[in-house]
N, C-alpha and C positions, 0 to 999 in steps of 0.2 A: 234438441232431439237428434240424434244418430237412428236417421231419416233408415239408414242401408239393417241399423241391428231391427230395428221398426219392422222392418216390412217382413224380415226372414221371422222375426216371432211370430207374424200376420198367420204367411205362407206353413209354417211350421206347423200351425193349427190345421190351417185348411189349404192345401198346394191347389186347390181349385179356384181362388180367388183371381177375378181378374184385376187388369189393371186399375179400371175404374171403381172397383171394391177396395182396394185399397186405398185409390187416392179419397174416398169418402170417409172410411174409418182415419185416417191420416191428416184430411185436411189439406192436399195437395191435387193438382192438377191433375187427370190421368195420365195425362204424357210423362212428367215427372216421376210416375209410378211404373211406366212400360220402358224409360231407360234406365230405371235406378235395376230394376227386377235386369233388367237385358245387360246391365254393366256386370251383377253379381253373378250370370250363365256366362258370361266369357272371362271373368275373371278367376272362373271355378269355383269359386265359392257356392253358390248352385250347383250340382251336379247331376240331378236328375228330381223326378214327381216320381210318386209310388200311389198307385191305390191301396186300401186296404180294405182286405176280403177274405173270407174262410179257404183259406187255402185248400185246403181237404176237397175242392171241387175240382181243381185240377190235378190230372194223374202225377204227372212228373212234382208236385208238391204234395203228395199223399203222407208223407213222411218229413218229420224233422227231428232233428238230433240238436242237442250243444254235447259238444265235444272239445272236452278240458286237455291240454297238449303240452308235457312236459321236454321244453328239449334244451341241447347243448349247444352253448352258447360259443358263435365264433369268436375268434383274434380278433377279426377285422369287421363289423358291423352287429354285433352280437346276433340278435335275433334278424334283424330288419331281412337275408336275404332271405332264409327260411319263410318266414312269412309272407314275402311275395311269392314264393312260388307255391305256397300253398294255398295263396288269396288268385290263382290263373285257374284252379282246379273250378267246373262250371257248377259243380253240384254244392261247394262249397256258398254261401252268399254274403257272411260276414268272420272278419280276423278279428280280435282283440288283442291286442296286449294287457297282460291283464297282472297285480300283485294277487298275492298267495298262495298256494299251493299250485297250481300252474302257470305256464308263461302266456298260454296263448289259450283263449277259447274262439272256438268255430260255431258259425249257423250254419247247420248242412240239409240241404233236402233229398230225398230220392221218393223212390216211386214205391217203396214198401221195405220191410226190417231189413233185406236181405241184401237189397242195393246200398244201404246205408252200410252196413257190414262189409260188406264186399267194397267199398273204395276204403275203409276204413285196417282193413284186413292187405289190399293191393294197391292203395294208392300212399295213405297216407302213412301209415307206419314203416314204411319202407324208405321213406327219406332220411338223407344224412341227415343226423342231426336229432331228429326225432327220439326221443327216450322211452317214452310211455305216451298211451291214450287212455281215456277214462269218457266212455259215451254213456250221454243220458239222451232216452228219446222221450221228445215232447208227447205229452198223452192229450191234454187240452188247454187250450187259450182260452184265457177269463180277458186279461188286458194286454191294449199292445199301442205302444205310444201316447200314452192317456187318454187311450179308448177303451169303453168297455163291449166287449166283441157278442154278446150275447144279448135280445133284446128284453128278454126278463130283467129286470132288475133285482138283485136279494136287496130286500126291504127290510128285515127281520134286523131290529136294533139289537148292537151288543149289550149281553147283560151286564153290570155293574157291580162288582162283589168289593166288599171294604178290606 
């Protein structure tokens, strides 16, 4: 057993597990489970915990966009500098590199259409490099991380046609 991919599939599920929660599903000692967790935060491979919650409760998350970004590709590191600087902007939350039709998709949030447009309009199209943007805003979350974010559940079986 690859004790270290074990625990990040744990944690992956649920980042609220403690130590002694794992070393139980695992079969190891807590301790074992509090330096293994503590080797993979200083090694980076852990980088952070996230809750997840209906973002629409707070202001500055009111709004989210992906936003698809075609651009031109340096000499010297193609995309990589472009997208760190586009990965420093705070509104921005995640880069992709991404195949087809665009290079790069963004997660972006702001506080309503207009903020989203406006960095969109003076932040980001405005960098060298950039060629084209193509924004979709998010209208509603069904799933997000294999989670279903609504506590209805649709029950209603698909029908079955030959």
């Amino acid at each position: 057993m690859d004790l270290e991919k074990e625990i990040l599939r744990l944690l992956a599920e649920d980042g609220r597990l403690t130590a002694a929660d794992i070393a139980e599903r695992l079969n190891i000692s807590a301790a074992a489970a509090a330096r293994c967790v503590a080797k993979l935060e200083s090694d980076g491979v852990i980088v952070g915990y996230r809750a997840m919650f209906d973002e629409t409760l707070l202001p500055e998350n009111a709004v989210k966009a992906i936003i698809e970004v075609k651009l031109k590709p340096e000499r010297d590191g193609g995309f990589d500098r472009i997208a760190k600087k586009i990965s420093k902007f705070s509104k921005v939350e995640s880069v992709y590199l991404v195949s087809g039709g665009s290079d790069l998709v963004l997660e972006v949030k702001g506080e309503d259409l207009k903020d989203v447009a406006e960095f969109v309009a003076e932040k980001l199209s405005i960098i060298d490099g950039v060629v084209s943007t193509s924004t979709h805003f998010l209208l509603k979350k069904y799933k997000e991380l294999g989670k279903m974010m609504q506590d209805d559940e649709y029950k209603e079986r698909l029908s079955v046609t030959p």
